[in-house]
PyMOL Python script that loads the backbone (N, CA, C, O; Angstrom):
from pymol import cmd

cmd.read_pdbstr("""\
ATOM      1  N   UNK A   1      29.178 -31.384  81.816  1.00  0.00           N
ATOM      2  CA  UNK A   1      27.870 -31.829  81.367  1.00  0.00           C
ATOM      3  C   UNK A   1      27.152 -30.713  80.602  1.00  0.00           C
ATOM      4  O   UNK A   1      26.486 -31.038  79.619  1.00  0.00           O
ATOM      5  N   UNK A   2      27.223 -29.490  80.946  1.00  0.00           N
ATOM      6  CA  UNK A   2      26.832 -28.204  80.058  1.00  0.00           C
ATOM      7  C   UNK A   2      26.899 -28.163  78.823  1.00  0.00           C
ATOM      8  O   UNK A   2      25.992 -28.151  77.990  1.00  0.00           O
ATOM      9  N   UNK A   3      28.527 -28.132  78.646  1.00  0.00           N
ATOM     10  CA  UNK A   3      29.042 -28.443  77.449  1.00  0.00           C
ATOM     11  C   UNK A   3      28.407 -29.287  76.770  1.00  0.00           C
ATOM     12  O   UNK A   3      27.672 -28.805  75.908  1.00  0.00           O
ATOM     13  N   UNK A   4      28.433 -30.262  76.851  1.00  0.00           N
ATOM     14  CA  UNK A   4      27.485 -31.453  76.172  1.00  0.00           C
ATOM     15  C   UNK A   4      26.403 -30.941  75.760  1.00  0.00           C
ATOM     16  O   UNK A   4      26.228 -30.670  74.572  1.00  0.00           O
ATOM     17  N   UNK A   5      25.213 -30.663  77.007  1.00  0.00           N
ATOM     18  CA  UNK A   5      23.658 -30.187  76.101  1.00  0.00           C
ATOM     19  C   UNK A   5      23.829 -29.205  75.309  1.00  0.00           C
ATOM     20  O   UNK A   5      23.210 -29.111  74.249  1.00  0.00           O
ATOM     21  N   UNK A   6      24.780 -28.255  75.760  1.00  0.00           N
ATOM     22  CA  UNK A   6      24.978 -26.829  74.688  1.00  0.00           C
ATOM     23  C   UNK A   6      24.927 -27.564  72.919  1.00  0.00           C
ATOM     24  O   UNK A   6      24.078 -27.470  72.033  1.00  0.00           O
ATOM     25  N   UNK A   7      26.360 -28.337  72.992  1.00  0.00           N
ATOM     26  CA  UNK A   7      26.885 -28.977  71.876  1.00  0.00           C
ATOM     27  C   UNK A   7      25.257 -29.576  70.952  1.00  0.00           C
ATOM     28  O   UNK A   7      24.737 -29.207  69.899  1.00  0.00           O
ATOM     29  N   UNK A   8      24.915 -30.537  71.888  1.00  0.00           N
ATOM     30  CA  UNK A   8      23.722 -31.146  71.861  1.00  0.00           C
ATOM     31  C   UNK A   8      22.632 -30.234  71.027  1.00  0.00           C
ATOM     32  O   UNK A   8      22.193 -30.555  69.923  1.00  0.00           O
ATOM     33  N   UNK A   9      22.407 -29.486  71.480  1.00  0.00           N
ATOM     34  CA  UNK A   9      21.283 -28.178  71.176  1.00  0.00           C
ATOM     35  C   UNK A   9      22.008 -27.415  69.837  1.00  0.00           C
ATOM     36  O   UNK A   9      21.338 -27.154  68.838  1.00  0.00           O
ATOM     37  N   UNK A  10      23.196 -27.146  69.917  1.00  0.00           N
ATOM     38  CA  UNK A  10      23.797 -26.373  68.343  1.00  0.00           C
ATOM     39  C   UNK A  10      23.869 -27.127  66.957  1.00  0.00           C
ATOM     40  O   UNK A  10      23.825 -26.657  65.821  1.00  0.00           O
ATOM     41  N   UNK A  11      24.023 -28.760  67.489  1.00  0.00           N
ATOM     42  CA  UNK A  11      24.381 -30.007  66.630  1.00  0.00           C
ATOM     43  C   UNK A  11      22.444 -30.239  66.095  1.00  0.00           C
ATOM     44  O   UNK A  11      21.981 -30.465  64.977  1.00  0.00           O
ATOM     45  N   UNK A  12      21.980 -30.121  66.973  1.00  0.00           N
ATOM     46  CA  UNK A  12      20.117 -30.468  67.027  1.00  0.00           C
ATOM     47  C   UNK A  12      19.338 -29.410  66.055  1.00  0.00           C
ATOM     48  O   UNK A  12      18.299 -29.612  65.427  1.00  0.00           O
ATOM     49  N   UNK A  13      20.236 -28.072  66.116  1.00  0.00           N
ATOM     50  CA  UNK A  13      19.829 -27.324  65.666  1.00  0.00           C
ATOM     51  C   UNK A  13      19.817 -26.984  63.971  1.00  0.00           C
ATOM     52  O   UNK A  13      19.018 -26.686  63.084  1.00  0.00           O
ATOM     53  N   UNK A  14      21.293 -27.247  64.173  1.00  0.00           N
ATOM     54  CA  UNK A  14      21.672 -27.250  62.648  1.00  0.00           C
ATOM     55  C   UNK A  14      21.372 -28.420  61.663  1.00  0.00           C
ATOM     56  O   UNK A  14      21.690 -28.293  60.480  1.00  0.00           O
ATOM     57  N   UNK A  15      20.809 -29.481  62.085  1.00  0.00           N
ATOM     58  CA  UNK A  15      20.397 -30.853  61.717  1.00  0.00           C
ATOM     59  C   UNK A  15      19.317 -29.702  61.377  1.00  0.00           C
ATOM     60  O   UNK A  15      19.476 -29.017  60.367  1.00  0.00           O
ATOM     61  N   UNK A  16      18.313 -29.517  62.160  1.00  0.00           N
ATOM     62  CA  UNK A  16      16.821 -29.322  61.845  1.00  0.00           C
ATOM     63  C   UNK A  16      16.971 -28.055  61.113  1.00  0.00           C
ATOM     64  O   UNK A  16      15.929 -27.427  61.304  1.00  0.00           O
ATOM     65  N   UNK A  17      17.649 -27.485  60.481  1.00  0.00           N
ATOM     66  CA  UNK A  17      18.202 -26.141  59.518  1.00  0.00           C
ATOM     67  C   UNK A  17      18.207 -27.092  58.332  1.00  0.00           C
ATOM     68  O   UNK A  17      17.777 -26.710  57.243  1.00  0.00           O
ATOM     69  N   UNK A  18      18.637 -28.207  58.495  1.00  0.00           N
ATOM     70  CA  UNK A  18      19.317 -28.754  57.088  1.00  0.00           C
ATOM     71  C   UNK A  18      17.944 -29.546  56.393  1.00  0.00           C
ATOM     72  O   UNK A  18      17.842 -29.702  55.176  1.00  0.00           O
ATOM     73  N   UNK A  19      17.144 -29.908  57.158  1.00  0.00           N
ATOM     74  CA  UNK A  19      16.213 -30.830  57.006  1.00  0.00           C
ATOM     75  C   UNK A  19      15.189 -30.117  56.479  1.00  0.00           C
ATOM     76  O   UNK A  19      14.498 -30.342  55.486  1.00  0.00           O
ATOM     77  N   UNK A  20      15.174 -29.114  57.364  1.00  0.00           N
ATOM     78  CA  UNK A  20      13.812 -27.887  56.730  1.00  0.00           C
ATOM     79  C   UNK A  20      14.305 -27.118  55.459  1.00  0.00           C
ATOM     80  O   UNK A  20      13.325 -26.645  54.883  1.00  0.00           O
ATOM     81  N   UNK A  21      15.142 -26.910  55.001  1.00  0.00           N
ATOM     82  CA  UNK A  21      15.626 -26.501  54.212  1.00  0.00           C
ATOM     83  C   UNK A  21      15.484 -27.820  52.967  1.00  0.00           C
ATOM     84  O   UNK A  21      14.770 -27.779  51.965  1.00  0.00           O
ATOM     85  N   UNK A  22      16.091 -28.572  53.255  1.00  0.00           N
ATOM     86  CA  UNK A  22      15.981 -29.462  52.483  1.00  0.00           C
ATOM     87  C   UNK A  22      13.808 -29.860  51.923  1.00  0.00           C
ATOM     88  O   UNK A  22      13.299 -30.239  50.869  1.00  0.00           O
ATOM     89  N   UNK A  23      13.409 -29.613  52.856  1.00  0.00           N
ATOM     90  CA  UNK A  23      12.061 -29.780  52.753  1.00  0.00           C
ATOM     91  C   UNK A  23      11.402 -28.631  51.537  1.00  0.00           C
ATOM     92  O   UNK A  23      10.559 -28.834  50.663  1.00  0.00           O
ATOM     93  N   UNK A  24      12.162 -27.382  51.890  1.00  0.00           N
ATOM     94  CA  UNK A  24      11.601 -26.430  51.232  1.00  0.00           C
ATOM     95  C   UNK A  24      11.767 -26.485  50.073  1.00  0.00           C
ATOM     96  O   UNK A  24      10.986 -26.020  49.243  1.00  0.00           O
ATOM     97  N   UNK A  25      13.294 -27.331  49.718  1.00  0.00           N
ATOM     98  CA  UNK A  25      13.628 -27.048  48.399  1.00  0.00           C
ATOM     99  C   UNK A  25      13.167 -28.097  47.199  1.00  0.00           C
ATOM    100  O   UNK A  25      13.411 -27.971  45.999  1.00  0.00           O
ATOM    101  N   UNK A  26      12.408 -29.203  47.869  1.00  0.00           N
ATOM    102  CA  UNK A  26      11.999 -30.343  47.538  1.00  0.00           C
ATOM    103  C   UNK A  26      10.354 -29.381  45.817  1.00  0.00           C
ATOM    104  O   UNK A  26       9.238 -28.875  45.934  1.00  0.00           O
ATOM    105  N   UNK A  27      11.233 -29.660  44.662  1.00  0.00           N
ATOM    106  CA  UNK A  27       9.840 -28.949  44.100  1.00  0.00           C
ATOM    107  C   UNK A  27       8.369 -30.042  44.271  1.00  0.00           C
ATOM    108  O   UNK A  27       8.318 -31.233  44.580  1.00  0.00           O
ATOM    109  N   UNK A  28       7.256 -29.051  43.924  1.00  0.00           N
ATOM    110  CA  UNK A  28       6.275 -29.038  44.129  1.00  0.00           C
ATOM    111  C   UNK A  28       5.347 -30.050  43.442  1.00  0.00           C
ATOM    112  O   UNK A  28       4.285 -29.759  43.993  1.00  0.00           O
ATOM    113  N   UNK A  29       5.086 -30.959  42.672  1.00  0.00           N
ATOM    114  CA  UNK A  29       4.035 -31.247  41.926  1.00  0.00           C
ATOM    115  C   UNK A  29       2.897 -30.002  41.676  1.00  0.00           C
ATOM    116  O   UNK A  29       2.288 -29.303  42.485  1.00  0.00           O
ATOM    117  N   UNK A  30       2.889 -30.039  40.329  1.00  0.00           N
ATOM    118  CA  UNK A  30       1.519 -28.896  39.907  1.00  0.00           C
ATOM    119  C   UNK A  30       1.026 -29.405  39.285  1.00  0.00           C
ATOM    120  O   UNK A  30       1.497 -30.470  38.885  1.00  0.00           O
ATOM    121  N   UNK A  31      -0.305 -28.913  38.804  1.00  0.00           N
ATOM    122  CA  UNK A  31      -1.023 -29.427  37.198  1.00  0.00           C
ATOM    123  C   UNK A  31      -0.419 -28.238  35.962  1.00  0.00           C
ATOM    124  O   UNK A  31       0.490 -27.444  36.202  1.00  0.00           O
ATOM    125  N   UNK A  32      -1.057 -28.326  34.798  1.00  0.00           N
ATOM    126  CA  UNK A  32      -0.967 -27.377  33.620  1.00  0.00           C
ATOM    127  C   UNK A  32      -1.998 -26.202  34.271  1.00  0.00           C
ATOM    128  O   UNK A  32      -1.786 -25.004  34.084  1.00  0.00           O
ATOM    129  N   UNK A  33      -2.925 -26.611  34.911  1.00  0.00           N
ATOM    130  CA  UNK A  33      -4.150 -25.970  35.675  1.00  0.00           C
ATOM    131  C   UNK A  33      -4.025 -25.211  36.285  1.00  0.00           C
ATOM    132  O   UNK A  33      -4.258 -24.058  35.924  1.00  0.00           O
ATOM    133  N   UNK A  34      -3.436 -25.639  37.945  1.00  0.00           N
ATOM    134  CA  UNK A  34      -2.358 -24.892  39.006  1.00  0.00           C
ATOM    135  C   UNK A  34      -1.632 -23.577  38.139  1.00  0.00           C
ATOM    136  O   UNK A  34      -1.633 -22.415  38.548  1.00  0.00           O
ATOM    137  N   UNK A  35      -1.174 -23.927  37.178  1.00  0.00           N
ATOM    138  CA  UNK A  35      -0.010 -23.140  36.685  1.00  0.00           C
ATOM    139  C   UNK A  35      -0.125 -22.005  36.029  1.00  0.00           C
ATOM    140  O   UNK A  35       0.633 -21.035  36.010  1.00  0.00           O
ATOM    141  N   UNK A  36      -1.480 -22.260  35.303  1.00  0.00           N
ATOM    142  CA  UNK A  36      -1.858 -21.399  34.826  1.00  0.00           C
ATOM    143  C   UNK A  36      -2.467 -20.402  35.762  1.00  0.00           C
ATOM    144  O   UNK A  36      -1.899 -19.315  35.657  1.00  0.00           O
ATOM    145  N   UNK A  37      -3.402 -20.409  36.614  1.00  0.00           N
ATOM    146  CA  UNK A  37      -4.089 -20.026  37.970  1.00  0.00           C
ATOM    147  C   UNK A  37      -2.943 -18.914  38.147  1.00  0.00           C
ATOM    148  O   UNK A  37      -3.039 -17.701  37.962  1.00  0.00           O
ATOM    149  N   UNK A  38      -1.673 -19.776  38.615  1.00  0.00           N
ATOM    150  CA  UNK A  38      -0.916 -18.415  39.646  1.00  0.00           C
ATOM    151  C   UNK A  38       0.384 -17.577  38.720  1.00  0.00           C
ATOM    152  O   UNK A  38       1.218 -16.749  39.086  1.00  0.00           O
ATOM    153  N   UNK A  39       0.138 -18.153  37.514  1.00  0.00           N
ATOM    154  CA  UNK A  39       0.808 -17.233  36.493  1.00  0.00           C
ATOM    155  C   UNK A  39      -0.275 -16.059  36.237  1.00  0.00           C
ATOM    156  O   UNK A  39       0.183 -14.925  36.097  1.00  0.00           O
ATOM    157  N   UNK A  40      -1.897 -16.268  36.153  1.00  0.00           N
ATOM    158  CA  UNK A  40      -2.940 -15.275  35.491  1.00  0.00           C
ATOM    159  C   UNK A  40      -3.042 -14.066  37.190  1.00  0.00           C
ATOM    160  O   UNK A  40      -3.282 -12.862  37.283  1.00  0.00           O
ATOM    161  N   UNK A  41      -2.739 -15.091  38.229  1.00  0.00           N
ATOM    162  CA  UNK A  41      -3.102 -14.182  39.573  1.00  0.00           C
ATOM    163  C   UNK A  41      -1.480 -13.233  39.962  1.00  0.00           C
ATOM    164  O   UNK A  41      -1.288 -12.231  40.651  1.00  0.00           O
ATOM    165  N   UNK A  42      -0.672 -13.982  39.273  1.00  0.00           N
ATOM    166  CA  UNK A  42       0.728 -12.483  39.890  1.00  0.00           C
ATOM    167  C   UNK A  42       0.870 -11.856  38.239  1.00  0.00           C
ATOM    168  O   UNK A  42       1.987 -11.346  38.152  1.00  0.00           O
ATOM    169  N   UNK A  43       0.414 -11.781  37.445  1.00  0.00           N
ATOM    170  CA  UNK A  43       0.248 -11.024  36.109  1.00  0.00           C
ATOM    171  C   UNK A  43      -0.844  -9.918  36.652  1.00  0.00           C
ATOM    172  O   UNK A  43      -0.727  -8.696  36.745  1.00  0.00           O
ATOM    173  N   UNK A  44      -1.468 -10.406  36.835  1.00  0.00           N
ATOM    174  CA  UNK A  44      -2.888  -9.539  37.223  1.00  0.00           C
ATOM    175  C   UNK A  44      -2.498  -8.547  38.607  1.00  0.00           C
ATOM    176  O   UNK A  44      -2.784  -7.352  38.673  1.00  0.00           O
ATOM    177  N   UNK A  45      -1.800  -9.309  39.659  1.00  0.00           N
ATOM    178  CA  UNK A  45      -1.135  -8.447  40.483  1.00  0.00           C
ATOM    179  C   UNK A  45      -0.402  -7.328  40.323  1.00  0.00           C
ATOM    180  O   UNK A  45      -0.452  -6.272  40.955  1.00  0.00           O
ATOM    181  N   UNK A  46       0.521  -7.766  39.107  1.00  0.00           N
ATOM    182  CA  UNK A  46       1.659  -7.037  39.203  1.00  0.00           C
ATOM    183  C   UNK A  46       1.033  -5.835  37.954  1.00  0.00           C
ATOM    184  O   UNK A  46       2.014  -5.251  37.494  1.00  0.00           O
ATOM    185  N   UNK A  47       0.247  -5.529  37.564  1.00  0.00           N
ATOM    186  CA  UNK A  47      -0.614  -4.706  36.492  1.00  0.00           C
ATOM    187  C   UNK A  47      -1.306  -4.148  36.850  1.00  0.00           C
ATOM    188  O   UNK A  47      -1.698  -3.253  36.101  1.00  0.00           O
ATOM    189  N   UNK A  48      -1.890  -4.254  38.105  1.00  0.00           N
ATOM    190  CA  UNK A  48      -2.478  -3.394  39.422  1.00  0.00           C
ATOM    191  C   UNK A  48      -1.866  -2.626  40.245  1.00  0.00           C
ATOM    192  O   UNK A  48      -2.150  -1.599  40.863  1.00  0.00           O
ATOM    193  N   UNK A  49      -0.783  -3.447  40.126  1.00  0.00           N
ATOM    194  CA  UNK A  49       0.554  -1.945  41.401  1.00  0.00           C
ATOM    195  C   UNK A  49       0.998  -1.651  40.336  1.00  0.00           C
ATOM    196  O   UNK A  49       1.109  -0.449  40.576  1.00  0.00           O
ATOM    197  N   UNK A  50       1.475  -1.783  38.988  1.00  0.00           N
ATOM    198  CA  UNK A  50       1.990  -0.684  38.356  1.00  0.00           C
ATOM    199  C   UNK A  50       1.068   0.069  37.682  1.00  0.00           C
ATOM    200  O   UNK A  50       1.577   0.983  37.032  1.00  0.00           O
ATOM    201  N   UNK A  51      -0.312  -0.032  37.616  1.00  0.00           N
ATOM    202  CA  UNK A  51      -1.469   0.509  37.399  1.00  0.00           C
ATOM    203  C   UNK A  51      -1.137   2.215  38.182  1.00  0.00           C
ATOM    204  O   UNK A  51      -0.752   3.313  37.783  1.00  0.00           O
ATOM    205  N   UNK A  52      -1.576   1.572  39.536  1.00  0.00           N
ATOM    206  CA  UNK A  52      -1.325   2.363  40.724  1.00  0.00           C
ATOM    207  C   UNK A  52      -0.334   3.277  41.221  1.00  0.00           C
ATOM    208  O   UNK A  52      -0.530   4.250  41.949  1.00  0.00           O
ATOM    209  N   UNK A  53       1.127   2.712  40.585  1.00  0.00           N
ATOM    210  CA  UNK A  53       2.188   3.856  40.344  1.00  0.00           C
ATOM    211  C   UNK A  53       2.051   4.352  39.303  1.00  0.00           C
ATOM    212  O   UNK A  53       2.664   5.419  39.319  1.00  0.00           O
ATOM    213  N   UNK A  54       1.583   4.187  38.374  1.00  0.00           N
ATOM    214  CA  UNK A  54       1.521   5.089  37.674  1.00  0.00           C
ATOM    215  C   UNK A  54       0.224   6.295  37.328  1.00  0.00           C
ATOM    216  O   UNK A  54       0.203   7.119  36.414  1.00  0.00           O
ATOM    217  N   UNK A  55      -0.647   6.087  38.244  1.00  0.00           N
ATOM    218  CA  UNK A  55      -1.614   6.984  38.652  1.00  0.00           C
ATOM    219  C   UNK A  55      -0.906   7.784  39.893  1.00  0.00           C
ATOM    220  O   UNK A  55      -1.653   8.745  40.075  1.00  0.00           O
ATOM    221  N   UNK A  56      -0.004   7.849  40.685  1.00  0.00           N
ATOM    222  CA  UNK A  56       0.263   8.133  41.365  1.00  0.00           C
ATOM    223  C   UNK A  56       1.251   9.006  40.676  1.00  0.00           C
ATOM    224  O   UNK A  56       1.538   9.912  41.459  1.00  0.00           O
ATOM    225  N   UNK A  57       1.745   9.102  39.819  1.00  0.00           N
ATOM    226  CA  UNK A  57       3.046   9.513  38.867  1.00  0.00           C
ATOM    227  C   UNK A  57       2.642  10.763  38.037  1.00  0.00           C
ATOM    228  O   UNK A  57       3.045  11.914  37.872  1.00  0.00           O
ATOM    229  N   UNK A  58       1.691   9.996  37.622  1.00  0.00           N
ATOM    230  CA  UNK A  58       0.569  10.790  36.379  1.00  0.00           C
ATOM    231  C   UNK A  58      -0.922  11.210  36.194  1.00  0.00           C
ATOM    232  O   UNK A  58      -1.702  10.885  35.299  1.00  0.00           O
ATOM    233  N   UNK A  59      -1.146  12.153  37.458  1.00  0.00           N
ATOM    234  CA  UNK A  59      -2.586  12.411  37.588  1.00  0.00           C
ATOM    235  C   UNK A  59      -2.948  12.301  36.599  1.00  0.00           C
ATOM    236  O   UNK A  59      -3.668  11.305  36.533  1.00  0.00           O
ATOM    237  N   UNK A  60      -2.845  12.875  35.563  1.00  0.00           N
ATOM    238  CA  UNK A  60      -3.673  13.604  34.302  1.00  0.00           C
ATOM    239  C   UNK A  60      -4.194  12.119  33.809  1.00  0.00           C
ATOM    240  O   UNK A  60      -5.308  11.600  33.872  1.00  0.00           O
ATOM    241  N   UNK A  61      -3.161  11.734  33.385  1.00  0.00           N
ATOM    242  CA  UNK A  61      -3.316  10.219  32.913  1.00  0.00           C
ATOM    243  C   UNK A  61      -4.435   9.232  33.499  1.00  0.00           C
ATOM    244  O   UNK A  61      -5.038   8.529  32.689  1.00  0.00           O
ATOM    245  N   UNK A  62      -4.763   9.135  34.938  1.00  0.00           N
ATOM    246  CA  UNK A  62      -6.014   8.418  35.281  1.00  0.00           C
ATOM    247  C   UNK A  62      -7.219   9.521  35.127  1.00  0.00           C
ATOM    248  O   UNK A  62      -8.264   9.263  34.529  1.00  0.00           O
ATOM    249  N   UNK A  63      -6.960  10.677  35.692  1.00  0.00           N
ATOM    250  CA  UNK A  63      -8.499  11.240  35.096  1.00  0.00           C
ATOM    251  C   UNK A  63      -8.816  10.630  33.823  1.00  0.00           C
ATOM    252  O   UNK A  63      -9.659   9.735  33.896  1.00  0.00           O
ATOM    253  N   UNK A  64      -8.140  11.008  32.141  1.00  0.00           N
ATOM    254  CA  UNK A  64      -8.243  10.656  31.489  1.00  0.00           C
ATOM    255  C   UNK A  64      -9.081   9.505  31.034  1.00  0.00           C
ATOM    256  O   UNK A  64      -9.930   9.366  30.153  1.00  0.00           O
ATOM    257  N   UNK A  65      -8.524   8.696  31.979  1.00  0.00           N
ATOM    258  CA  UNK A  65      -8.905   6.992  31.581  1.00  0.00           C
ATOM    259  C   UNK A  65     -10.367   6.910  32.552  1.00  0.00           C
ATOM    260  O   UNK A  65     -11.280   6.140  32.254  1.00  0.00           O
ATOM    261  N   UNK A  66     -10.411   7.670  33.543  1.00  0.00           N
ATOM    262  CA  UNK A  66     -12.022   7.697  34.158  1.00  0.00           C
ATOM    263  C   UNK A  66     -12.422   8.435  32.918  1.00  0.00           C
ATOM    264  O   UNK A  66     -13.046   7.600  32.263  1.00  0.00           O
ATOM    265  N   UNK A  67     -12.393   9.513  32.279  1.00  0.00           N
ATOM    266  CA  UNK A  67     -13.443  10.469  31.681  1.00  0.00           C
ATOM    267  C   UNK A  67     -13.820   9.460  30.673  1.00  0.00           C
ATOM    268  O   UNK A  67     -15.005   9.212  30.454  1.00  0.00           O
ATOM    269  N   UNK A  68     -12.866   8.874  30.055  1.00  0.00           N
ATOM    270  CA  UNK A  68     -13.067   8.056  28.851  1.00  0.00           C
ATOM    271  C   UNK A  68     -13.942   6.962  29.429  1.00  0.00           C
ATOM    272  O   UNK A  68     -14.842   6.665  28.643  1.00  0.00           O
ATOM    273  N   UNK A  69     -13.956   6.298  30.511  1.00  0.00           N
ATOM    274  CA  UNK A  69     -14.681   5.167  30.847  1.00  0.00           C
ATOM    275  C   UNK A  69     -16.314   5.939  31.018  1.00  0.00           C
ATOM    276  O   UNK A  69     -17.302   5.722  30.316  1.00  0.00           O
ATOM    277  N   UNK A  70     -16.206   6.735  32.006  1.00  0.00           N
ATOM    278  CA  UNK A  70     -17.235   7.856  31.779  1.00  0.00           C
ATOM    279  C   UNK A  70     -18.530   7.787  30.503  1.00  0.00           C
ATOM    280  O   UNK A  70     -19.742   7.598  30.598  1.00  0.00           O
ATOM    281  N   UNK A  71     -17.389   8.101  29.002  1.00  0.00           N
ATOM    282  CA  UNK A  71     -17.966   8.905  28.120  1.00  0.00           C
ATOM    283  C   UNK A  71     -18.721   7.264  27.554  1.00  0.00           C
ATOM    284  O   UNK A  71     -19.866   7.245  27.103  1.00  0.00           O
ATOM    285  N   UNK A  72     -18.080   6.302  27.647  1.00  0.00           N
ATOM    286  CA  UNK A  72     -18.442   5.308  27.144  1.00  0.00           C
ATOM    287  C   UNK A  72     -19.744   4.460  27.912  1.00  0.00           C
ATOM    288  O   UNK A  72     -20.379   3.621  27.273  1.00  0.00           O
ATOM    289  N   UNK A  73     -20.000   4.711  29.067  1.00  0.00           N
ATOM    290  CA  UNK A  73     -20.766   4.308  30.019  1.00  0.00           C
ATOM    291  C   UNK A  73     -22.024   5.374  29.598  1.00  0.00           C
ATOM    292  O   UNK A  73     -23.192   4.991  29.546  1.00  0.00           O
ATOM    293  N   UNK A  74     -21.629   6.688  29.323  1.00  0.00           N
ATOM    294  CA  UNK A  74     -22.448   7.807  28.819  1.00  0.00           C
ATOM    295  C   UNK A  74     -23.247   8.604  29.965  1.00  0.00           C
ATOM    296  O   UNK A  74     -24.360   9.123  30.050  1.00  0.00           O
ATOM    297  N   UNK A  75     -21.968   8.421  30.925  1.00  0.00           N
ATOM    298  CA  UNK A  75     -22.451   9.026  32.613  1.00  0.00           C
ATOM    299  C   UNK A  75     -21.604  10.251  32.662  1.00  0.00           C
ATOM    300  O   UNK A  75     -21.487  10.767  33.773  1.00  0.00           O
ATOM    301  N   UNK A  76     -20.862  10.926  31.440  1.00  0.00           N
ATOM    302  CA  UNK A  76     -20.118  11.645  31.204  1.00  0.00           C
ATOM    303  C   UNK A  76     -20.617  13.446  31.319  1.00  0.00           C
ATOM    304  O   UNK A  76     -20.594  14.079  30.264  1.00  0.00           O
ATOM    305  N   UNK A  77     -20.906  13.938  32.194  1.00  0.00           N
ATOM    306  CA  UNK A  77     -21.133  15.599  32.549  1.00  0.00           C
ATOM    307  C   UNK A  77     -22.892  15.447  32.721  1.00  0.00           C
ATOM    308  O   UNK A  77     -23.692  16.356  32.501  1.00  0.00           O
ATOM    309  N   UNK A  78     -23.273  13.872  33.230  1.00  0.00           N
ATOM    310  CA  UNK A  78     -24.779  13.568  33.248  1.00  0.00           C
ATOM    311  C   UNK A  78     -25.563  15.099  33.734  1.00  0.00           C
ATOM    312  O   UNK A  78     -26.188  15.838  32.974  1.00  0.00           O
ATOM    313  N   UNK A  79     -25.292  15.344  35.412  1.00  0.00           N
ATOM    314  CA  UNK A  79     -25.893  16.270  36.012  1.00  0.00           C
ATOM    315  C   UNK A  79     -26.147  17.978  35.173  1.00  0.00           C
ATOM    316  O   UNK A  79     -27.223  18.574  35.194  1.00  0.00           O
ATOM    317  N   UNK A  80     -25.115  18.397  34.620  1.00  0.00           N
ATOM    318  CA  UNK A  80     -25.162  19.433  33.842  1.00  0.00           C
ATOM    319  C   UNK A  80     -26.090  19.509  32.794  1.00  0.00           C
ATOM    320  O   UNK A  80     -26.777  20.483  32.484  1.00  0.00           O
ATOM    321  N   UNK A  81     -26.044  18.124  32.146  1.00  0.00           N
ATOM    322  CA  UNK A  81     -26.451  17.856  30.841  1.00  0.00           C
ATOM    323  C   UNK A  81     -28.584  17.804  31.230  1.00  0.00           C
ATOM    324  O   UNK A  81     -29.506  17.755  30.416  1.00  0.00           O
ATOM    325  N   UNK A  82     -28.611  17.836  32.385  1.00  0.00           N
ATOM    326  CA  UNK A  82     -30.272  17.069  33.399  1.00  0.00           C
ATOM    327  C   UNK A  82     -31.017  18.934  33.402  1.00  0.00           C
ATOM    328  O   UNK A  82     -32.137  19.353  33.111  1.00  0.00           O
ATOM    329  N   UNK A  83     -29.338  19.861  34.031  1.00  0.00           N
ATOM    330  CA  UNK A  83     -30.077  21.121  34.435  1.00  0.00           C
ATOM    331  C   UNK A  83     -30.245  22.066  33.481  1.00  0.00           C
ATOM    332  O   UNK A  83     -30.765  23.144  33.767  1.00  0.00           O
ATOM    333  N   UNK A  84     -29.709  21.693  31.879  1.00  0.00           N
ATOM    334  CA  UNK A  84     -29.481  22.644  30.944  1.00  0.00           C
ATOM    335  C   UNK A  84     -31.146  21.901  30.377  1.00  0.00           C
ATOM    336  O   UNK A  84     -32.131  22.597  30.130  1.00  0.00           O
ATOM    337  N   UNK A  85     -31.120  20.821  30.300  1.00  0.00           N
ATOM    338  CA  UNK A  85     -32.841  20.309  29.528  1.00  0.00           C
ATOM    339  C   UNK A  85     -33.774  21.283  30.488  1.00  0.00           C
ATOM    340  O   UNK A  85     -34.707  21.868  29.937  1.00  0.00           O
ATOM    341  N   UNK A  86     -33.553  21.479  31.913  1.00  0.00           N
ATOM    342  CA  UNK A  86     -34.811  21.813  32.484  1.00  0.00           C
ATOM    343  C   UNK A  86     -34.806  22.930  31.905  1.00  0.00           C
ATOM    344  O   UNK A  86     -35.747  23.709  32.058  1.00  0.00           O
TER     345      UNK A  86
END
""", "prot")
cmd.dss("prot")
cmd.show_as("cartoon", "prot")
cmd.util.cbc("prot")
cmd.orient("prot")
């Protein structure tokens, strides 16, 4: 009788392997909408971690891109620029 539920339970098991699987692979319905959404959100992802390695790679290179954001904002050596007027 062991035998049996064992069998029972390996046979039960692999059914519900095949089914869920089968579920997963079933594609999705999207819109043009949807599609666009999670193409603009893992573009945008993936331009942020390689953002990030490569600040990690290339100090010089993100200072750079702060000083320049900096100079353009015109918040660029502000404090120095406050104690040389006084």
């Amino acid at each position: 009788m062991n035998d049996w539920i064992g069998l029972l339970f390996f046979v039960s098991l692999i059914v519900g392997i095949v089914m869920g699987l089968r579920a997963l692979a079933k594609p999705r319905k999207t819109t043009g909408e949807e599609f666009e959404k999670n193409v603009s959100e893992s573009a945008s992802m993936m331009s942020a971690s390689m953002n990030a390695l490569n600040e990690m790679l290339n100090p010089g290179a993100a200072k750079s891109r702060e000083v320049q954001t900096q100079l353009k904002e015109g918040r660029f050596k502000k404090k120095e620029r406050d104690e040389e007027a006084d």
